[in-house]
C-alpha positions as CSV (number, residue, x, y, z in Angstrom):
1,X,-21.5,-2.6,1.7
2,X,-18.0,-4.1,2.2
3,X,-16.9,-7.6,0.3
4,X,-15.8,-10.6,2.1
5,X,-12.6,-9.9,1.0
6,X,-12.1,-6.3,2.1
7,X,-13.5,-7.4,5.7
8,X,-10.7,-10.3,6.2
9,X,-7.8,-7.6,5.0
10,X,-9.3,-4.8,7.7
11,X,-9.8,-7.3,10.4
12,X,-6.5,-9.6,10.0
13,X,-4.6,-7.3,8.0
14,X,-1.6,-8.6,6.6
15,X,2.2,-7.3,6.9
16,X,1.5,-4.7,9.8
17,X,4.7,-2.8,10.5
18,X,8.1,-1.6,9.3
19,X,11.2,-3.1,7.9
20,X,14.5,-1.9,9.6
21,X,16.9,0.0,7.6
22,X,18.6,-0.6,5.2
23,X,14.5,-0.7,3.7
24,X,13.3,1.8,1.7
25,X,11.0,3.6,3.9
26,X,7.9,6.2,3.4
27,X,5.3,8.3,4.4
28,X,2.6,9.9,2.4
29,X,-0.4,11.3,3.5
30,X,-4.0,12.5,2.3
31,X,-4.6,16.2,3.4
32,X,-8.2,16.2,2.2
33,X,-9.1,13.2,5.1
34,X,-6.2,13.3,6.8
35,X,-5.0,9.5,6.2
36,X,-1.1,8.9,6.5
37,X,0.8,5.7,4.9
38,X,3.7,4.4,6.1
39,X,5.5,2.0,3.9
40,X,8.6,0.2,3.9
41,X,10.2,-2.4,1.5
42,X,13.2,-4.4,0.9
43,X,14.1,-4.6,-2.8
44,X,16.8,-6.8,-3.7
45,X,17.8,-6.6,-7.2
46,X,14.8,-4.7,-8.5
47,X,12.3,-6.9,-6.9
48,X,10.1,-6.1,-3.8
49,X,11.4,-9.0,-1.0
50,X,9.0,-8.1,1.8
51,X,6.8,-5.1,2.1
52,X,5.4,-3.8,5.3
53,X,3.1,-1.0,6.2
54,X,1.4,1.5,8.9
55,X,-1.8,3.8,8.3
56,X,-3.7,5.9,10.2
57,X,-6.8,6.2,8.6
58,X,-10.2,4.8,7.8
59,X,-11.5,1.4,7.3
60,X,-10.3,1.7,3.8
61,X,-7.0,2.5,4.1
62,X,-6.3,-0.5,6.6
63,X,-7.9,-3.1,4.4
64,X,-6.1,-0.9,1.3
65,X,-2.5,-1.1,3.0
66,X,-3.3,-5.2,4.0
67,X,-3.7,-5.6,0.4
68,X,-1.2,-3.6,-1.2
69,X,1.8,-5.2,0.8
70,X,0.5,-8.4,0.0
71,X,0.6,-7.4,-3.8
72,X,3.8,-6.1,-3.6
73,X,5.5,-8.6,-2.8
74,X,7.6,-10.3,-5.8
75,X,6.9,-7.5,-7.9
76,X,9.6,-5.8,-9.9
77,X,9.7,-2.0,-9.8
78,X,8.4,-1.7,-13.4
79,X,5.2,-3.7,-12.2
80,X,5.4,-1.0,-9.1
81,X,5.6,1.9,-11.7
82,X,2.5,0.5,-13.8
83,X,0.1,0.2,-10.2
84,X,-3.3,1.7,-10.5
85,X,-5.9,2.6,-7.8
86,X,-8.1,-0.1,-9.6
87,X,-5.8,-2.7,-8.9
88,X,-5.7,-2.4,-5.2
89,X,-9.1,-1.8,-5.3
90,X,-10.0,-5.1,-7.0
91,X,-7.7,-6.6,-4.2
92,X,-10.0,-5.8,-1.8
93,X,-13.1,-6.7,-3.9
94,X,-13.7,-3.3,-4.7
95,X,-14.4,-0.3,-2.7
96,X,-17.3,2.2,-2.5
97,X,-16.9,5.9,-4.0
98,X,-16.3,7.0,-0.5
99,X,-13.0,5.0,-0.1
100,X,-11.5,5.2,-3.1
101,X,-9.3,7.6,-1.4
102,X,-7.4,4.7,0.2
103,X,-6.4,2.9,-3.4
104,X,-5.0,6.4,-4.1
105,X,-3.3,6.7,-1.4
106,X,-1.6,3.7,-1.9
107,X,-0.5,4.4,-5.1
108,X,0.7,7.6,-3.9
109,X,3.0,5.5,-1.6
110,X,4.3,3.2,-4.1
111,X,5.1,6.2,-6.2
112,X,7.0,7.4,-3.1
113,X,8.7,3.9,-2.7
114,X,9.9,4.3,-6.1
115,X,11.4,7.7,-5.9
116,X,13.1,7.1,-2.5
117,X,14.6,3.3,-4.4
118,X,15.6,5.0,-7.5
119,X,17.6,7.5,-5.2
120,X,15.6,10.6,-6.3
């Protein structure tokens, strides 16, 4: 049901937590299953430093979050700007129909990110 991959980022998920101010910090939330991402990133000179996260949520949006701070990190905001729910879904190893929800979700926080950087 699940890939290798997707099992390692839900049961060892990377980055877990928040970055202290003066980090961009955001929540964003799913109202149709009720999943809520918290992420924060340090971005010095348009380039993601560290990325860390917290979700409440499925199975999905653990392994989703695990994998999206990992691919974060050293990206520039235009590569943020350009993310698609297929990418963090091929950096899990793909996810059933059921959980796409959580790449969206993600992407929904990065979108966030970028807004709260860009000072809007």
């Amino acid at each position: 049901m699940y890939s290798e991959v997707f099992l390692d980022h839900f049961k060892n998920p990377r980055n877990v937590g928040e970055i202290a101010p003066p980090a961009a910090v955001v929540e964003v939330s799913n109202p149709a299953c009720g999943d809520i991402l918290r992420l924060s990133a340090r971005i010095e000179e348009g380039v993601v430093e560290e990325a860390r996260y917290k979700v409440r949520g499925c199975t999905a949006s653990i392994a989703a979050g695990s994998a999206l701070t990992e691919w974060m990190t050293g990206k520039t905001l235009a590569n943020l700007a350009a993310l698609q729910p297929e990418t963090i879904a091929a950096a899990v190893g793909g996810l059933i129909p059921e959980s796409q929800h959580a790449a969206v979700l993600c992407v929904d926080g990065v979108k966030s990110l970028l807004r709260h950087a860009r000072g809007q």
